[in-house]
N, C-alpha and C positions, 0 to 999 in steps of 0.2 A: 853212415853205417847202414846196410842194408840189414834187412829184418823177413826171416822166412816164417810162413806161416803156414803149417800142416796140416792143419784143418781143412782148407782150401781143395788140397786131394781129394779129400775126403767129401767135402762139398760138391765138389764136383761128379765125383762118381756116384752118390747118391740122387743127385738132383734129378729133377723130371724133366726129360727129354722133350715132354707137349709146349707146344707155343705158349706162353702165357701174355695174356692180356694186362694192356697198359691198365693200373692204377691212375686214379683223377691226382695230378700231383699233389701234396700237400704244399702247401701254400710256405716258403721261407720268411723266417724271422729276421727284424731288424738286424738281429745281433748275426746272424747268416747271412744276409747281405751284404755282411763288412768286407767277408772274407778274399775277395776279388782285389779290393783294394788297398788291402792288406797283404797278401801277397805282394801286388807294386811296389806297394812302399819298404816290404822287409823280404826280399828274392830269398835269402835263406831258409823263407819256410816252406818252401816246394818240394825243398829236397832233405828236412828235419825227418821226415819217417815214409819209409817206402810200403805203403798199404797196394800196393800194384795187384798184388794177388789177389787181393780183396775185391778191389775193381770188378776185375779180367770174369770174376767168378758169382759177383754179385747176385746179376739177372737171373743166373740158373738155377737161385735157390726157389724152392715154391711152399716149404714144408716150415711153419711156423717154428718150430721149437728148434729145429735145427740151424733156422736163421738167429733166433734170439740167442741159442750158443753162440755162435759164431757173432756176435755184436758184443756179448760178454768179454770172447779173447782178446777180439780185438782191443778194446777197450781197456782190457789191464796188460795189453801189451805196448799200447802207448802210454799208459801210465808206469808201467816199471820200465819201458825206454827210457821215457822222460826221466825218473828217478836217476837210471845211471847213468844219465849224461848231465847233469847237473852234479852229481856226487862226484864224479870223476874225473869233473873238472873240463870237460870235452864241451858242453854248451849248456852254461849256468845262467838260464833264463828261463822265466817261468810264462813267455809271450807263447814260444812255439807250441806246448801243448795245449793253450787256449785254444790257436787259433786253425790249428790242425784238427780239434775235436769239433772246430765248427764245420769247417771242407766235409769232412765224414759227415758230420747231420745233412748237410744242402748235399751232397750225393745220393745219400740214401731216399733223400726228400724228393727229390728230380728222376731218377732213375725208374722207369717202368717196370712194375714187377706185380704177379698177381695177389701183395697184398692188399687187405682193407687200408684206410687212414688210418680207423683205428689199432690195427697190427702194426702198422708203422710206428704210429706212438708209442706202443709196446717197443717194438726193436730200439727206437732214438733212445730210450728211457733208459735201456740193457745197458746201450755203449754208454749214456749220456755217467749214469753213476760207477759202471764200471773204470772209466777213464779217470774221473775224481779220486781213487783210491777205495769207495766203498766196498770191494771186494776184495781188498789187501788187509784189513782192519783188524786181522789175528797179531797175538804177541807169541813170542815162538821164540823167544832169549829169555833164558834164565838171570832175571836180574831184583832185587829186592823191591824196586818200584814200576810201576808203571804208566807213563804218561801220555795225553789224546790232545791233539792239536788240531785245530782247524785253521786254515787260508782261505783267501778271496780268489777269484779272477782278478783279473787287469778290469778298470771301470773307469768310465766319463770318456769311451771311447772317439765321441764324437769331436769335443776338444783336444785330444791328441792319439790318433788312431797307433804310435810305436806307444804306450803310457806299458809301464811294469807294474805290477803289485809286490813290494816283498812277502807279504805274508804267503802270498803263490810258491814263492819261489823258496821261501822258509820250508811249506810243505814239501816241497820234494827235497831238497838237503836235509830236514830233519827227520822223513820217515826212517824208520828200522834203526836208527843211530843208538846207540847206548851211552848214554854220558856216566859222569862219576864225580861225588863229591868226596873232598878227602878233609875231614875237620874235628873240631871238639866238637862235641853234643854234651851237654849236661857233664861235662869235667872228664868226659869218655873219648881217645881217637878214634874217628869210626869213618871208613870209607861204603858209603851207600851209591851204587848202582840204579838207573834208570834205562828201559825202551821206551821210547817216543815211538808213536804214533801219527800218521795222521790224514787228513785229507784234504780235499779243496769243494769250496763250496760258491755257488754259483750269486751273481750279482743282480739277481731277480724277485719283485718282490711278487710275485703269485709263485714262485716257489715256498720262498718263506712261510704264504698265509694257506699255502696246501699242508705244510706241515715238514717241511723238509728237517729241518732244526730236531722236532719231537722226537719222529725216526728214528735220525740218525744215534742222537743220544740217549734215549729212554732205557735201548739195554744194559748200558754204561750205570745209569741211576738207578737200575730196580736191581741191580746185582753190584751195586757198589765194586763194578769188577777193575778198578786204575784207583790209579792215587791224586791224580790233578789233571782236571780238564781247562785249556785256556784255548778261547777262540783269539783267534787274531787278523791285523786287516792295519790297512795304511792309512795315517792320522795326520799328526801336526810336524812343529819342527823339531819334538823329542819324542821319547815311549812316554807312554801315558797308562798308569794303569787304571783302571776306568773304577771307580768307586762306589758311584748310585748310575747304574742303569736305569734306564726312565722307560716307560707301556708305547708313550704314543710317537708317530710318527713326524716329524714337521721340515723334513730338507725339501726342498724345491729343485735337487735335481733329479734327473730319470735315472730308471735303472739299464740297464743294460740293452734293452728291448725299446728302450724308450717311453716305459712306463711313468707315466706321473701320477703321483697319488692326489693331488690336490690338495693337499697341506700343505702347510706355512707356519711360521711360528706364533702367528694370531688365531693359527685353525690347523690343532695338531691332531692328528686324527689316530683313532686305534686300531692297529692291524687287525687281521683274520688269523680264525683257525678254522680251517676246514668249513669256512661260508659261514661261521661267526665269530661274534669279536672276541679278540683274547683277553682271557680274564686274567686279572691279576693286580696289585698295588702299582699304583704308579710311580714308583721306586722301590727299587730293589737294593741289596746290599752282596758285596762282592765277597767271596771268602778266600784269594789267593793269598798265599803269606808273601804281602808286598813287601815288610820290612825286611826280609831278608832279601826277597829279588831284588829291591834297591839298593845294594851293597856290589850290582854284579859290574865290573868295570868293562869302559868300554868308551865310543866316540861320543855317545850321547848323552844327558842328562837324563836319570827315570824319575819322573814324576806320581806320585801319589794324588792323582786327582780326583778333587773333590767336589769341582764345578759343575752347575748343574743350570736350568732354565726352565723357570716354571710361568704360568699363568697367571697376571694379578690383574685384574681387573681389564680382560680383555688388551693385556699386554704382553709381551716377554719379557722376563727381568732375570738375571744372572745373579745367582748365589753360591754360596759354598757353606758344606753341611759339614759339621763335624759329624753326626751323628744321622742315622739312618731317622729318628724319631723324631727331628726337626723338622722331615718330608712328610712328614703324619698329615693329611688332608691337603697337600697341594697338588696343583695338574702339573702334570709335566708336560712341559714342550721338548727339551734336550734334557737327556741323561748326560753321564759324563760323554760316554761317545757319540755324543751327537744327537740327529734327528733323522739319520740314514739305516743302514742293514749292519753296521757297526754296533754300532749301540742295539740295535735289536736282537742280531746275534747274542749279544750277552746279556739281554732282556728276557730271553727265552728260555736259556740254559740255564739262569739262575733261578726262575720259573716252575721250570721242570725239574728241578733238583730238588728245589724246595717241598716241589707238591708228593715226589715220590719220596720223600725224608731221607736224602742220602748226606752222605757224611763225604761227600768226597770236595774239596776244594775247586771253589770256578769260577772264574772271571775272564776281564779281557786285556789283552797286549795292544794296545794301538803302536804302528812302531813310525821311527820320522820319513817323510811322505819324499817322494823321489818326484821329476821331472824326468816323463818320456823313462830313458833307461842307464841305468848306472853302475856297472860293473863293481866299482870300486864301493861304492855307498853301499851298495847291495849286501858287498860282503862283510864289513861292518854291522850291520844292521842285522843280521843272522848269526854272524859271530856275537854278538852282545844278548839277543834273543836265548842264545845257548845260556849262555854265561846266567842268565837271572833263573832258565830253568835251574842251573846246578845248583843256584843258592836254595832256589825254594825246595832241594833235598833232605836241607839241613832241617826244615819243619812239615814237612807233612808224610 
């Protein structure tokens, strides 16, 4: 489907007719690098979203603010492309808008134009959260609840450059959706209404320790304005709902960029915030109403996990906690999600919940992990994802 974009007119008749001078390219990232051979390997994404106009008219912009609009459109207009063509059944995959918002970065990053690097960073940054959904994030259905979801990118791109993420592709199925539970409450019939929300969050950890996580949610916890926040991201061979989130870091694969943190599970290290370490208990406690999401049927088993991996004497040892107060003085090395941006996601937002006193339920979905891409598992796994929001209606 082809996509017009008006602006562009507009771009163009305002722009400055004077030669502009090449900018010193900014330098592309691993995860921009991919993009060439990623196209090879999946021809479909060439022709996933017609940004032609955008091209054609790039060069001619010179005027800072009028470029950063136009990175904004752009950017929520391949994020609500993407949405309704997943919703609509036309291409239910959450690869193309990845790797289409990389092509646009290594464009704009290559392309000579008279801005700074640092303008540039400004513009990448425009499209980079606009394209996520962060400038979609209004509720605008009248429904009794309301619920915030966050997804991942596709990651560990290097061992399989087609790899999917569900929880990507959750976020764009489950944006604007309204569900509905219909049951007893307290010896009462009652059908309760939810909008879903949500967005996609990127697989990098100097985002994370710039503060990307805080941001995003801190409006959500200082105005208690939704009824249930759950991040989510791709896990084991079931959903998992993640129990004690753990502070420090210790997976030994890269992120996206191919960053390593140099951690391990003998030297679990504690992330940043904003170039210092994050404070906080080294377990946390999750407040989703699991027992009811655990009721929600489906292909998988949901799990209630409680397993965790702490420090004892310059070791890792794996435990399982009934109680948050059993973690009282131990280091974590793995929370339940792990020792990746999994588990930190939901390290963070329990964090900041906590620290702002909000009352709204949060934790994390790990859901079961796919190989490369799988239409059919895909839809399972989102169909089931649904199904435990609706129960968690019935209590919060």
């Amino acid at each position: 489907m082809k996509r017009v974009f008006p602006i562009f007119t507009f771009l163009w008749l305002i722009a400055s007719t004077t030669n502009l001078s090449a900018n010193e390219q900014v330098k592309l990232t691993i995860e921009e690098q991919r993009v060439e051979k990623a196209q090879q390997a999946m021809p479909m994404l060439k022709d996933y979203f017609d940004w032609s106009a955008f091209k054609n008219n790039w060069s001619k912009v010179s005027n800072l603010a009028i470029a950063q609009r136009a990175m904004n459109q752009l950017g929520d207009e391949l994020w609500q492309y993407s949405k309704q063509q997943a919703q609509l059944g036309k291409i239910v995959d959450d690869r193309p808008l990845y790797w289409t918002r990389l092509a646009i970065h290594s464009f704009i990053k290559s392309t000579p134009v008279s801005f700074t690097q640092t303008e540039l960073k400004i513009l990448v940054e425009a499209f980079e959260k606009s394209s996520r959904g962060y400038s979609d994030m209004g509720y605008v259905k009248k429904t009794d609840k309301r619920i915030f979801l966050t997804g991942f990118d596709p990651f560990l791109l290097d061992r399989n450059l087609k790899q999917s993420n569900p929880s990507g592709l959750a976020a764009l199925l489950l944006d604007g959706k309204v569900i509905e539970y219909q049951g007893v409450i307290e010896g009462v019939k009652q059908t309760i209404t939810a909008e879903i929300n949500t967005v996609m969050v990127p697989v990098r950890y100097s985002d994370f320790d710039q503060g990307e996580i805080e941001s995003l949610l801190a409006p959500f916890y200082a105005l208690n304005s939704v009824d249930l926040i759950s991040t989510l991201s791709m896990g084991r061979s079931d959903f998992d709902l993640e129990h004690f989130p753990g502070l420090r870091r210790s997976a030994t694969a890269p992120d996206n960029v191919n960053v390593y943190t140099g951690a391990n599970k003998t030297n679990p290290l504690i992330p940043s915030l904003l170039s210092a370490p994050l404070i906080g208990d080294e377990f946390v406690l999750f407040s989703l109403p699991y027992q009811a999401m655990m009721k929600a049927k489906g292909s998988y088993k949901i799990n209630d996990n409680r397993g965790v991996t702490i420090l004892v004497s310059d070791k890792a040892e794996d435990i399982t906690a009934n109680s948050l107060s059993e973690l009282t003085d131990k280091v974590s090395v793995q929370g339940g999600g792990g020792g990746y941006l999994s588990n930190e996601i939901s390290y963070r937002s329990i964090v900041l919940r906590n620290r702002l006193g909000s009352t709204i339920p949060t934790g994390h979905i790990h859901t079961p992990r796919i190989s490369g891409f799988d239409v059919e598992t895909n839809r399972k796994i989102i169909a089931q994802i649904e199904a435990m929001l609706v129960q968690a209606l019935a209590e919060i």
